[in-house]
PQR file of N, CA, C, O and H, with PARSE charges and radii, in Angstrom:
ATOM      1  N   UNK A   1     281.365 199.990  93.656 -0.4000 1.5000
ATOM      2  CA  UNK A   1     281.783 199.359  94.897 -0.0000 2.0000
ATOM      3  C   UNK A   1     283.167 199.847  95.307  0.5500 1.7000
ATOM      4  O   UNK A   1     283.168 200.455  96.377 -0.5500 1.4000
ATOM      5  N   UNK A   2     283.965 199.760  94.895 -0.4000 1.5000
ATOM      6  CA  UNK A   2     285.510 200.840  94.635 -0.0000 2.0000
ATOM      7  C   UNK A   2     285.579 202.443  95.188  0.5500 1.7000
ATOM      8  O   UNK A   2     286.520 203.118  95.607 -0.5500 1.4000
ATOM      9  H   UNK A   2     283.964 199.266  94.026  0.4000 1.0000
ATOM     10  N   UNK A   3     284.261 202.708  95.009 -0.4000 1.5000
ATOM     11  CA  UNK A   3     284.340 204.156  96.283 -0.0000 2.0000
ATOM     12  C   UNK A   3     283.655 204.099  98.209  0.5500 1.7000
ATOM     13  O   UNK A   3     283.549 204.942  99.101 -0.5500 1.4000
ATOM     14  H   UNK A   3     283.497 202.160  94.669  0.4000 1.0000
ATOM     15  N   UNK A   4     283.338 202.605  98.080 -0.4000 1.5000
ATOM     16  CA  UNK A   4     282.940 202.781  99.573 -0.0000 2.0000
ATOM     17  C   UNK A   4     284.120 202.240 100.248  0.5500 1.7000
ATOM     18  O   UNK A   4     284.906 201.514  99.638 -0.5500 1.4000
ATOM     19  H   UNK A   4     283.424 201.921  97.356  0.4000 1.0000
ATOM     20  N   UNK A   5     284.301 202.591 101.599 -0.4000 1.5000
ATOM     21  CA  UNK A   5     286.016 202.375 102.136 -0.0000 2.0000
ATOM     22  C   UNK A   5     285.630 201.442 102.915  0.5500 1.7000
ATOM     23  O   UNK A   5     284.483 201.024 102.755 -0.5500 1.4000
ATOM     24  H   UNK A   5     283.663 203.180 102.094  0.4000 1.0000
ATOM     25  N   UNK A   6     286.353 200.941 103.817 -0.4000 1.5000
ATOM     26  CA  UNK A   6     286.665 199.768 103.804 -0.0000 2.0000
ATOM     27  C   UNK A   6     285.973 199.344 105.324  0.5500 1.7000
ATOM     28  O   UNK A   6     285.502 198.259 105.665 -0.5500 1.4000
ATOM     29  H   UNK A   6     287.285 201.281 103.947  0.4000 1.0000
ATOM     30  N   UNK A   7     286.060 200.241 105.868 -0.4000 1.5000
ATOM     31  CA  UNK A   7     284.599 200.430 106.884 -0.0000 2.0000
ATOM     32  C   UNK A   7     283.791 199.735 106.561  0.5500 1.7000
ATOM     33  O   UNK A   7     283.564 198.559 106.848 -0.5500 1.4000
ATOM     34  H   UNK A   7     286.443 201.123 105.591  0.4000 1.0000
ATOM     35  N   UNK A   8     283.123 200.689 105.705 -0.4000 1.5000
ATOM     36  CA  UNK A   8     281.371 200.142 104.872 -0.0000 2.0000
ATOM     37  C   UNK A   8     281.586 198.915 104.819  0.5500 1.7000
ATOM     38  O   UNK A   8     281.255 198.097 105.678 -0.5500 1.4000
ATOM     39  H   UNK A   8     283.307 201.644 105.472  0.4000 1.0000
ATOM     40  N   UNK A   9     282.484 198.573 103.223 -0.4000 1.5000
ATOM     41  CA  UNK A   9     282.352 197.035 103.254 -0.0000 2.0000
ATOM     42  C   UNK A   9     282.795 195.850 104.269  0.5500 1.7000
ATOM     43  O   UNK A   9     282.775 194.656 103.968 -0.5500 1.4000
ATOM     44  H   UNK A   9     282.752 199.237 102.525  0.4000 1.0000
ATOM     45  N   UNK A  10     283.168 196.338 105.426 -0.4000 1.5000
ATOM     46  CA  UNK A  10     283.415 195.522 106.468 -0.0000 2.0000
ATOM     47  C   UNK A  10     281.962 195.442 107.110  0.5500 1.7000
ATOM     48  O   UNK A  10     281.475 194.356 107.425 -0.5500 1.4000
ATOM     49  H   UNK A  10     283.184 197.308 105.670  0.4000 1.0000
ATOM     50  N   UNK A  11     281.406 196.449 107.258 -0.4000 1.5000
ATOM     51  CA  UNK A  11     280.252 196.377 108.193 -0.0000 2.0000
ATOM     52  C   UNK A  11     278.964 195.615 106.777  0.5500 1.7000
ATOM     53  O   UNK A  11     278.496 194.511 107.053 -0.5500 1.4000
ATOM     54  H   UNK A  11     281.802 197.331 107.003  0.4000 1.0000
ATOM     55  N   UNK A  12     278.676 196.046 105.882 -0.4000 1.5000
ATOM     56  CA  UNK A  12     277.813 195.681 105.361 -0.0000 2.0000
ATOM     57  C   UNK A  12     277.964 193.631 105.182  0.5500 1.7000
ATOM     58  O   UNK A  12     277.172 192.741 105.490 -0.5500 1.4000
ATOM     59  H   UNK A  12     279.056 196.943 105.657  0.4000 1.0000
ATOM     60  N   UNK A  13     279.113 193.600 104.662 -0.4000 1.5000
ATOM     61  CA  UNK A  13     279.968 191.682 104.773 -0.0000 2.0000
ATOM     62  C   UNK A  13     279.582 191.127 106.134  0.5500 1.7000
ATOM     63  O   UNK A  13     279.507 189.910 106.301 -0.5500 1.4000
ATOM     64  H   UNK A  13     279.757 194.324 104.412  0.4000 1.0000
ATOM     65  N   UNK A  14     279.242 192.320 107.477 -0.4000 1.5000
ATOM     66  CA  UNK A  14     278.651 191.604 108.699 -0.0000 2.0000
ATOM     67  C   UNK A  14     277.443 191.682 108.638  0.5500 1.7000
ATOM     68  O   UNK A  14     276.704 190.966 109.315 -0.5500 1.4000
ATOM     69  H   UNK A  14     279.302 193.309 107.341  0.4000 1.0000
ATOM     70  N   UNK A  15     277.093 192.436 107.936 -0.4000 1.5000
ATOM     71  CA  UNK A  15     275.098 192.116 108.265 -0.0000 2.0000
ATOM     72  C   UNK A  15     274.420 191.631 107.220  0.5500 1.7000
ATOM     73  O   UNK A  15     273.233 191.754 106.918 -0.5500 1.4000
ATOM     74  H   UNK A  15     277.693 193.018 107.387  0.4000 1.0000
ATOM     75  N   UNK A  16     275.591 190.882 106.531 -0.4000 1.5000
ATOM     76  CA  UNK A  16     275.047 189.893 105.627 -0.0000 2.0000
ATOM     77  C   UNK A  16     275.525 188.517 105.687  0.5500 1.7000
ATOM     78  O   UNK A  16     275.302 187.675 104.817 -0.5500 1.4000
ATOM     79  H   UNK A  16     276.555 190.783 106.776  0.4000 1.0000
ATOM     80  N   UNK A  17     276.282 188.304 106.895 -0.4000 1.5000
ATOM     81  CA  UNK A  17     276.710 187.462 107.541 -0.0000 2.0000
ATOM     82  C   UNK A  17     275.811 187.092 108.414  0.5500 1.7000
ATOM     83  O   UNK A  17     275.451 185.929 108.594 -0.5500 1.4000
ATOM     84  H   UNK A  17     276.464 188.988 107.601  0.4000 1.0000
ATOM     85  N   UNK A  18     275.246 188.452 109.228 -0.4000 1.5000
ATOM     86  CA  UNK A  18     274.286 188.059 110.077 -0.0000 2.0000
ATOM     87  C   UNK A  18     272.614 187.997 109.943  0.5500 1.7000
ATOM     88  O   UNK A  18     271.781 187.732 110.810 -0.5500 1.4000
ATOM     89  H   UNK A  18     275.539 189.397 109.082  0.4000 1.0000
ATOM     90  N   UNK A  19     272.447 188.322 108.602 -0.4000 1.5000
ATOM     91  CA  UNK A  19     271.687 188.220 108.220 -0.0000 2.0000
ATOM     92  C   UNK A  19     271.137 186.521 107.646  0.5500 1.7000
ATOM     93  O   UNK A  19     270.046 185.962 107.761 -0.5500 1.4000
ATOM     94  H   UNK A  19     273.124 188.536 107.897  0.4000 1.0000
ATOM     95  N   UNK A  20     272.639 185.998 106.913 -0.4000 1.5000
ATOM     96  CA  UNK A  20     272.436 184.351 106.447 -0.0000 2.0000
ATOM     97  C   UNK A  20     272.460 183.682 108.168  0.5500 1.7000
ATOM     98  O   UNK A  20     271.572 182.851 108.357 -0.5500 1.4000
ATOM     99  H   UNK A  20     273.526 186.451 106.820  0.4000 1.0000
ATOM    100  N   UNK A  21     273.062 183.871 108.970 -0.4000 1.5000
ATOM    101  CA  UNK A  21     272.831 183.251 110.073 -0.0000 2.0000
ATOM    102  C   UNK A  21     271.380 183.280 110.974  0.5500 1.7000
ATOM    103  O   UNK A  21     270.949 182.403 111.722 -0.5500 1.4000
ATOM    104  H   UNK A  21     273.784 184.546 108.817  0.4000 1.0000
ATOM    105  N   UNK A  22     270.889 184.366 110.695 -0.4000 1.5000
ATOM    106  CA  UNK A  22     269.269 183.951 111.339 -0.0000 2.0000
ATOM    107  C   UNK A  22     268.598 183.564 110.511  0.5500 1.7000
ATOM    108  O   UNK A  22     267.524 183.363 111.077 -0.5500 1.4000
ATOM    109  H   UNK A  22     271.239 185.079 110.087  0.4000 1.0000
ATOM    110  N   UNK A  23     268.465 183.224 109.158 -0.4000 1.5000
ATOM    111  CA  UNK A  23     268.210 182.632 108.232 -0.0000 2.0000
ATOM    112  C   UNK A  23     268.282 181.078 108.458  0.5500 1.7000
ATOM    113  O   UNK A  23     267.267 180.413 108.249 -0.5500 1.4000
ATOM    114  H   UNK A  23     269.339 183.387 108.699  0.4000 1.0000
ATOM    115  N   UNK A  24     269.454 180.469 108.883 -0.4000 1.5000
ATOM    116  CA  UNK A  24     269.939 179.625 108.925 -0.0000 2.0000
ATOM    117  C   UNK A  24     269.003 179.104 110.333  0.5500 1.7000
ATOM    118  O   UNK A  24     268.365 178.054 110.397 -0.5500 1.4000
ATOM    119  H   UNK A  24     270.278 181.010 109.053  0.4000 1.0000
ATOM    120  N   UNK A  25     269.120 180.122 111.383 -0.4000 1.5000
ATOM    121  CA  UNK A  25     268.242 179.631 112.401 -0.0000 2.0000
ATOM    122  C   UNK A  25     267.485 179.351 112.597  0.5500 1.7000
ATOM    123  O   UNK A  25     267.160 178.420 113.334 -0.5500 1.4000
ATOM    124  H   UNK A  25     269.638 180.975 111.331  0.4000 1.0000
ATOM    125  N   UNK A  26     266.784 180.165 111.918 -0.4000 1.5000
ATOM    126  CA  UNK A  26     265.207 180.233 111.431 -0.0000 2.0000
ATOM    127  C   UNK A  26     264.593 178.645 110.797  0.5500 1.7000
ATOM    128  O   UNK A  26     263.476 178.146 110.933 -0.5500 1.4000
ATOM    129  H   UNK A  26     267.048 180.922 111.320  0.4000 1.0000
ATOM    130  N   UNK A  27     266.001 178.043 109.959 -0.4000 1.5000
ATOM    131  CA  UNK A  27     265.351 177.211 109.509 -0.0000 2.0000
ATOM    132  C   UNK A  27     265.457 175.917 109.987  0.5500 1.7000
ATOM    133  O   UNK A  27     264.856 174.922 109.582 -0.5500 1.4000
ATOM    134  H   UNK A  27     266.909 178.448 109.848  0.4000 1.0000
ATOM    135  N   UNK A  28     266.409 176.023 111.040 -0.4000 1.5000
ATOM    136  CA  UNK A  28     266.717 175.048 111.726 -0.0000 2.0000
ATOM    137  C   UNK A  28     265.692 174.627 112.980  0.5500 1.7000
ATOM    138  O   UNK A  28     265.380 173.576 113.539 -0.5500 1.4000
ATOM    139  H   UNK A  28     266.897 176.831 111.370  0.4000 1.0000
ATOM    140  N   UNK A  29     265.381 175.897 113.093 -0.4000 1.5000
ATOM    141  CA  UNK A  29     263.930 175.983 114.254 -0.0000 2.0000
ATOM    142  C   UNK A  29     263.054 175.118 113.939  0.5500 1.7000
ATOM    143  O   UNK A  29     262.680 174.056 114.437 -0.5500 1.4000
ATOM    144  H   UNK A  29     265.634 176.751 112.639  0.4000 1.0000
ATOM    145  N   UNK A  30     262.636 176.027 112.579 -0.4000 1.5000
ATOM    146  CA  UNK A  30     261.350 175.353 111.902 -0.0000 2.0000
ATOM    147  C   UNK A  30     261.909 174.118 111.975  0.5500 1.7000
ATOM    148  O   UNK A  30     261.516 173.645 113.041 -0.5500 1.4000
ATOM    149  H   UNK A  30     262.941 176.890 112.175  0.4000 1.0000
ATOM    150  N   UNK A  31     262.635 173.313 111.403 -0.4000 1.5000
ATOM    151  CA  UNK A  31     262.920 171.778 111.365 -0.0000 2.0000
ATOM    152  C   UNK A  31     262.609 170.964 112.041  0.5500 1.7000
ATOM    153  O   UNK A  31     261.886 169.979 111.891 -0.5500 1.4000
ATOM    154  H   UNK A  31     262.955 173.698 110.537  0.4000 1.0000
ATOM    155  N   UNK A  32     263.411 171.533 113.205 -0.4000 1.5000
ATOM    156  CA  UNK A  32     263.660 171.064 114.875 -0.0000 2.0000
ATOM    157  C   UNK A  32     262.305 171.005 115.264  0.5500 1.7000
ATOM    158  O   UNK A  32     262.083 170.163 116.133 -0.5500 1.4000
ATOM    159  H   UNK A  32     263.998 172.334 113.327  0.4000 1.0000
ATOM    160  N   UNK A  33     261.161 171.774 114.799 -0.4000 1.5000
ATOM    161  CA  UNK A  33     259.918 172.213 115.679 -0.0000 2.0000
ATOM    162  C   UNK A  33     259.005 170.925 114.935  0.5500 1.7000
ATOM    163  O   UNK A  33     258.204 170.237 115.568 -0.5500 1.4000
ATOM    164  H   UNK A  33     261.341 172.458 114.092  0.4000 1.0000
ATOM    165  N   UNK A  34     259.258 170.780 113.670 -0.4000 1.5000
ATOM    166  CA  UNK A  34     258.677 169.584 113.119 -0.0000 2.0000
ATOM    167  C   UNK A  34     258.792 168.175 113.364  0.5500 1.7000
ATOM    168  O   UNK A  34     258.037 167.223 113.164 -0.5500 1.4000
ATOM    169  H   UNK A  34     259.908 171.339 113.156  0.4000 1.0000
ATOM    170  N   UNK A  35     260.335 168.341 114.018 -0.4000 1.5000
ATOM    171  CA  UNK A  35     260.492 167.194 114.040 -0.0000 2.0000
ATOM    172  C   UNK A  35     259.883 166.428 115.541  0.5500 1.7000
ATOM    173  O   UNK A  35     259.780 165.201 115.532 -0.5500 1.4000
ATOM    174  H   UNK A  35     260.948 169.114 114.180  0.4000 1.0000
ATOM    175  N   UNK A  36     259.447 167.294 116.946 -0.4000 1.5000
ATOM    176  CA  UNK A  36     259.600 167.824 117.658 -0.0000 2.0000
ATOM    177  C   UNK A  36     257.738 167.600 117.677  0.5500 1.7000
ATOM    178  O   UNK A  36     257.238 167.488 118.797 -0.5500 1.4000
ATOM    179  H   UNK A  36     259.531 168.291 116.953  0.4000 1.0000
ATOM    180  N   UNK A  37     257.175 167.566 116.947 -0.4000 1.5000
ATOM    181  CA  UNK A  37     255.971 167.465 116.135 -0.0000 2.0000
ATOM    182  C   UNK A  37     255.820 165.794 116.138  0.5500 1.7000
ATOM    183  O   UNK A  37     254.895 165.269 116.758 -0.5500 1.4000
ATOM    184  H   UNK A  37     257.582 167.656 116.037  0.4000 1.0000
ATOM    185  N   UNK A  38     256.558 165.201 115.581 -0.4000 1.5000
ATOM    186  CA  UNK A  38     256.630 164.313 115.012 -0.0000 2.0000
ATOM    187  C   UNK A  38     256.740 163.384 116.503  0.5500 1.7000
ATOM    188  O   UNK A  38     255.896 162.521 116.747 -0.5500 1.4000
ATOM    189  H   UNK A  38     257.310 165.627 115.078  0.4000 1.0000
ATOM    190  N   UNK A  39     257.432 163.563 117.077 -0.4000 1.5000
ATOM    191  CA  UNK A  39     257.778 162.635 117.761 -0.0000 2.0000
ATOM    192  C   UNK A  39     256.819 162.457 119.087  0.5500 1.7000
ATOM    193  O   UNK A  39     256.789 161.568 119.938 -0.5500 1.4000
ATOM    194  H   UNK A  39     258.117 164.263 116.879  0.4000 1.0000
ATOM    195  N   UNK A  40     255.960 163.797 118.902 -0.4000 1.5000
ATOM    196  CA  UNK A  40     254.850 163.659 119.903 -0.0000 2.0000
ATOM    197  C   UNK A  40     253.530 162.565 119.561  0.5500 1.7000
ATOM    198  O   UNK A  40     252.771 161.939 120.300 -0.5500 1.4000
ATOM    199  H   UNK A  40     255.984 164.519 118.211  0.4000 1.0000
ATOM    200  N   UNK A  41     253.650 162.661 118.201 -0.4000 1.5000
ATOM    201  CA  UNK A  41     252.836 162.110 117.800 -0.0000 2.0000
ATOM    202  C   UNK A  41     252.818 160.776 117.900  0.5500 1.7000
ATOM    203  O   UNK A  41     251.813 160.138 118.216 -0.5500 1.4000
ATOM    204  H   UNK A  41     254.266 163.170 117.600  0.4000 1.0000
ATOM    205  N   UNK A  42     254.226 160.151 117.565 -0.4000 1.5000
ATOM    206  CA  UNK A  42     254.614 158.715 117.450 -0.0000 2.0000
ATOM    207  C   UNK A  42     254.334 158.288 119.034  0.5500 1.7000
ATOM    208  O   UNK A  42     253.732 157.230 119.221 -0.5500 1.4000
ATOM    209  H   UNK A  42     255.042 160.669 117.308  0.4000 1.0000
ATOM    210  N   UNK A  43     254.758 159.091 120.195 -0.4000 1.5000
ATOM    211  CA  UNK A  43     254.820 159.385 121.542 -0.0000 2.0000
ATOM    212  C   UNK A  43     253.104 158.578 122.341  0.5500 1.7000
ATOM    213  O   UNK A  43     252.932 157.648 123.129 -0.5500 1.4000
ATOM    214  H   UNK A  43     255.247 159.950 120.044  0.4000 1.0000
ATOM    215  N   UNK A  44     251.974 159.698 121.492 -0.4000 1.5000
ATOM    216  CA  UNK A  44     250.556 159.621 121.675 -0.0000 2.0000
ATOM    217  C   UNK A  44     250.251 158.229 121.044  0.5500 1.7000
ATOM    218  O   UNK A  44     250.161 157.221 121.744 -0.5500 1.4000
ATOM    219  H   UNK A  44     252.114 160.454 120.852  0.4000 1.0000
ATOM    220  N   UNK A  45     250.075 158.217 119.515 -0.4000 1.5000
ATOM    221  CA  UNK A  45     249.743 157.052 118.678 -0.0000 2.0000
ATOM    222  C   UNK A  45     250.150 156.121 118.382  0.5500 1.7000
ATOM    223  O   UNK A  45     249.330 155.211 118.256 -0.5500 1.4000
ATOM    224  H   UNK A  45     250.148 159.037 118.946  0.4000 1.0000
ATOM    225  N   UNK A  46     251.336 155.864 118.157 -0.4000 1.5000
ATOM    226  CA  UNK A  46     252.032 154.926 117.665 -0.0000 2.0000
ATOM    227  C   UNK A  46     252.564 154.123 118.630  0.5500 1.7000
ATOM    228  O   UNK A  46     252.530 152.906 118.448 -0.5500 1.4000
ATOM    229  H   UNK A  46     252.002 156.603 118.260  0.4000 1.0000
ATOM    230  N   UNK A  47     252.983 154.511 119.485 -0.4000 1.5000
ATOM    231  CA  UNK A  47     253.798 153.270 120.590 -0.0000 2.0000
ATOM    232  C   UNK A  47     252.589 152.740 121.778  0.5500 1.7000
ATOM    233  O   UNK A  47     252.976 151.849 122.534 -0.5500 1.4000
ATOM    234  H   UNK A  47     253.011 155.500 119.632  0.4000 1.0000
ATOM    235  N   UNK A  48     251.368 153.176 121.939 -0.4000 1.5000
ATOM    236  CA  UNK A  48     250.912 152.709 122.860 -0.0000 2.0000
ATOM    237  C   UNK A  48     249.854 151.441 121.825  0.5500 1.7000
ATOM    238  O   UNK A  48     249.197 150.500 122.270 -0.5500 1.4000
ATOM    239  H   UNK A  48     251.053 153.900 121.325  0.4000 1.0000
ATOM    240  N   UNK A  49     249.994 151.792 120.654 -0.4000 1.5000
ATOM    241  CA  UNK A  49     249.677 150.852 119.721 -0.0000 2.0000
ATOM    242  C   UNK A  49     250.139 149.672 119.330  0.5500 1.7000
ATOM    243  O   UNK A  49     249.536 148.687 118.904 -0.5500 1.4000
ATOM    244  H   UNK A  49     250.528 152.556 120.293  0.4000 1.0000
ATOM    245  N   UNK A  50     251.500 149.905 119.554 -0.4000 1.5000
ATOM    246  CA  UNK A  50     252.222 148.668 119.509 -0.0000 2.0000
ATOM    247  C   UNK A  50     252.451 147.810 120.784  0.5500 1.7000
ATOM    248  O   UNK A  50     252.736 146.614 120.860 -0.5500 1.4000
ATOM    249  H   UNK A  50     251.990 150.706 119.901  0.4000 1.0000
ATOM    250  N   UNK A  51     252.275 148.632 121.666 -0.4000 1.5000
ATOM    251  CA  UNK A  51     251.840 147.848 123.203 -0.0000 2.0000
ATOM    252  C   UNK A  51     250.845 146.825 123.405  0.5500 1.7000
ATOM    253  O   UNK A  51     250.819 145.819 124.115 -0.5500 1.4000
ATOM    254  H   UNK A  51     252.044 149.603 121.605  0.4000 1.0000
ATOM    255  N   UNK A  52     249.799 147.494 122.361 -0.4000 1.5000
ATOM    256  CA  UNK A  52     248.286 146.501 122.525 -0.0000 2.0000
ATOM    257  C   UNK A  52     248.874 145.376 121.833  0.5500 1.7000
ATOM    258  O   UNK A  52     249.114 144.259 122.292 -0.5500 1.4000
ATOM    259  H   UNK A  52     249.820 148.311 121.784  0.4000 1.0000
ATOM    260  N   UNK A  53     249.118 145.914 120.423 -0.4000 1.5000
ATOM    261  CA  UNK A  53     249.442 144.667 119.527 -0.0000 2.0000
ATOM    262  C   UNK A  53     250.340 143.650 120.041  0.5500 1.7000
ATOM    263  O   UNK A  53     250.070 142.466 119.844 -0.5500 1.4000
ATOM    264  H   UNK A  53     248.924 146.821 120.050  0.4000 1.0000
ATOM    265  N   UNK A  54     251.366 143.988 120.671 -0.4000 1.5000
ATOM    266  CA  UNK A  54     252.392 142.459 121.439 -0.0000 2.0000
ATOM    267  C   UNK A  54     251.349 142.186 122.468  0.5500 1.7000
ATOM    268  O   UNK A  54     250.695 141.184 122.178 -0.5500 1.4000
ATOM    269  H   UNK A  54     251.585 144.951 120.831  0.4000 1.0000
ATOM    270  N   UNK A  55     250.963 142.806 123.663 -0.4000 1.5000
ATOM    271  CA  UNK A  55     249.561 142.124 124.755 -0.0000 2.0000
ATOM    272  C   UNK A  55     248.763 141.050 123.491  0.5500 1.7000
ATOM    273  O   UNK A  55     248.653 139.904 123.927 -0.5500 1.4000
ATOM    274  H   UNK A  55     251.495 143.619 123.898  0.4000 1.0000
ATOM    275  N   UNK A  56     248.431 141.152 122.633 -0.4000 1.5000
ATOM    276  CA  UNK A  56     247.558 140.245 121.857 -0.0000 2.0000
ATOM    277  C   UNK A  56     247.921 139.612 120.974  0.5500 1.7000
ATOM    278  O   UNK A  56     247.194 139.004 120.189 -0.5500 1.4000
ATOM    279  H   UNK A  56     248.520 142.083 122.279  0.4000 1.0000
ATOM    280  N   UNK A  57     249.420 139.670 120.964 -0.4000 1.5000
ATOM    281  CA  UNK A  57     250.312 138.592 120.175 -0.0000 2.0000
ATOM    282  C   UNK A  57     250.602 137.448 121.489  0.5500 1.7000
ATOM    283  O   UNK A  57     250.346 136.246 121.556 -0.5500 1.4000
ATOM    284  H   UNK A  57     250.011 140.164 121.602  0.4000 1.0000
ATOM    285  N   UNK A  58     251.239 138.374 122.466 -0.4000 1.5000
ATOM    286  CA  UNK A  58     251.362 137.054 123.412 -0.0000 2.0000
ATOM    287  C   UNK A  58     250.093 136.283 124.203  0.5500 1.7000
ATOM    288  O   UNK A  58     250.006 135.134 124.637 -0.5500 1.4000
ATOM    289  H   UNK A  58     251.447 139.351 122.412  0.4000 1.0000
ATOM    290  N   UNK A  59     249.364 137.152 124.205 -0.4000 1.5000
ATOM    291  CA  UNK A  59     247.945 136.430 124.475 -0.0000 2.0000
ATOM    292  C   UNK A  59     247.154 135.413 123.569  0.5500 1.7000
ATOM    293  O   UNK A  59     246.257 134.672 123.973 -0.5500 1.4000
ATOM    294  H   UNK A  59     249.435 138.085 123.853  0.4000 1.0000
ATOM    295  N   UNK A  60     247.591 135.489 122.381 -0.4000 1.5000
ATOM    296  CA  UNK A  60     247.172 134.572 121.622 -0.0000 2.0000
ATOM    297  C   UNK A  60     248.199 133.007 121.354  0.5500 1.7000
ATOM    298  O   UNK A  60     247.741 131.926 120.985 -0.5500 1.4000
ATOM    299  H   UNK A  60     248.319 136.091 122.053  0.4000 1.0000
ATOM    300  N   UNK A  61     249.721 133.328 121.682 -0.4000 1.5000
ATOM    301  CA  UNK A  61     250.069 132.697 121.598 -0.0000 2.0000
ATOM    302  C   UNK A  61     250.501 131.859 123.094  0.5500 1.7000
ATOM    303  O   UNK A  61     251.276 130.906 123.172 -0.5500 1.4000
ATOM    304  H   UNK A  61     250.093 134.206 121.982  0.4000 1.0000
ATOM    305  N   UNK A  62     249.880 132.410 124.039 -0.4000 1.5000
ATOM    306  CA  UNK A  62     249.748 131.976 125.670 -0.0000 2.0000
ATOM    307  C   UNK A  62     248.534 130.856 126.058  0.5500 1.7000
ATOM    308  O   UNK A  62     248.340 129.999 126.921 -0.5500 1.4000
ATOM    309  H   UNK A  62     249.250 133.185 123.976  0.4000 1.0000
ATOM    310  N   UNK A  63     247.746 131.485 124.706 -0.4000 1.5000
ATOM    311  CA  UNK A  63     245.880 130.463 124.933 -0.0000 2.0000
ATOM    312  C   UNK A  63     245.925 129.091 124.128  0.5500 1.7000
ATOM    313  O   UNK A  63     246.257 128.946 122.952 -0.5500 1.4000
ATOM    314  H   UNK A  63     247.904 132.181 124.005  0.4000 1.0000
ATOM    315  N   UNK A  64     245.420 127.896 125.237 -0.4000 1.5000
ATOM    316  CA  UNK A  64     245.423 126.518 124.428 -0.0000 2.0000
ATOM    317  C   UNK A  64     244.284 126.553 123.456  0.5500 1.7000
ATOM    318  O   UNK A  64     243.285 127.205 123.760 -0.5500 1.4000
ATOM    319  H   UNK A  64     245.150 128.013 126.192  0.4000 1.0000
ATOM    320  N   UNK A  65     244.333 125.974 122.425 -0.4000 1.5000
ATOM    321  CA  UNK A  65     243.189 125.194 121.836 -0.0000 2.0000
ATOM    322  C   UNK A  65     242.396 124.175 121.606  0.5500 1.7000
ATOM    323  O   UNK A  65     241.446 124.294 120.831 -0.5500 1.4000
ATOM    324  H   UNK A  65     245.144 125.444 122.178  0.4000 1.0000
TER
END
């Protein structure tokens, strides 16, 4: 390592700089894309579910006996 000048190891320290940074992006994507995933889902299933369920909580507790 002591014979490449100082060039080299400047440029190679950047494309291994820029190399951990799309790395980094990459995985932040993926994350983001899951999470992103996730929230469509809760979006579709989950909240219009809990809509019914209070309509038939207060409907039950609205009806005489």
């Amino acid at each position: 390592m002591n014979q490449l000048t100082i060039r080299t190891r400047m440029l190679v320290s950047f494309g291994i700089i820029l190399l951990v940074m799309a790395l980094m992006g990459g995985v932040a994507h993926n994350r983001l894309s899951a999470i992103d995933r996730n929230v469509g889902v809760m979006k579709t299933d989950a909240l219009p579910a809990f809509a019914i369920a209070r309509r038939c909580l207060q409907h039950g507790m609205n009806s005489t006996y």
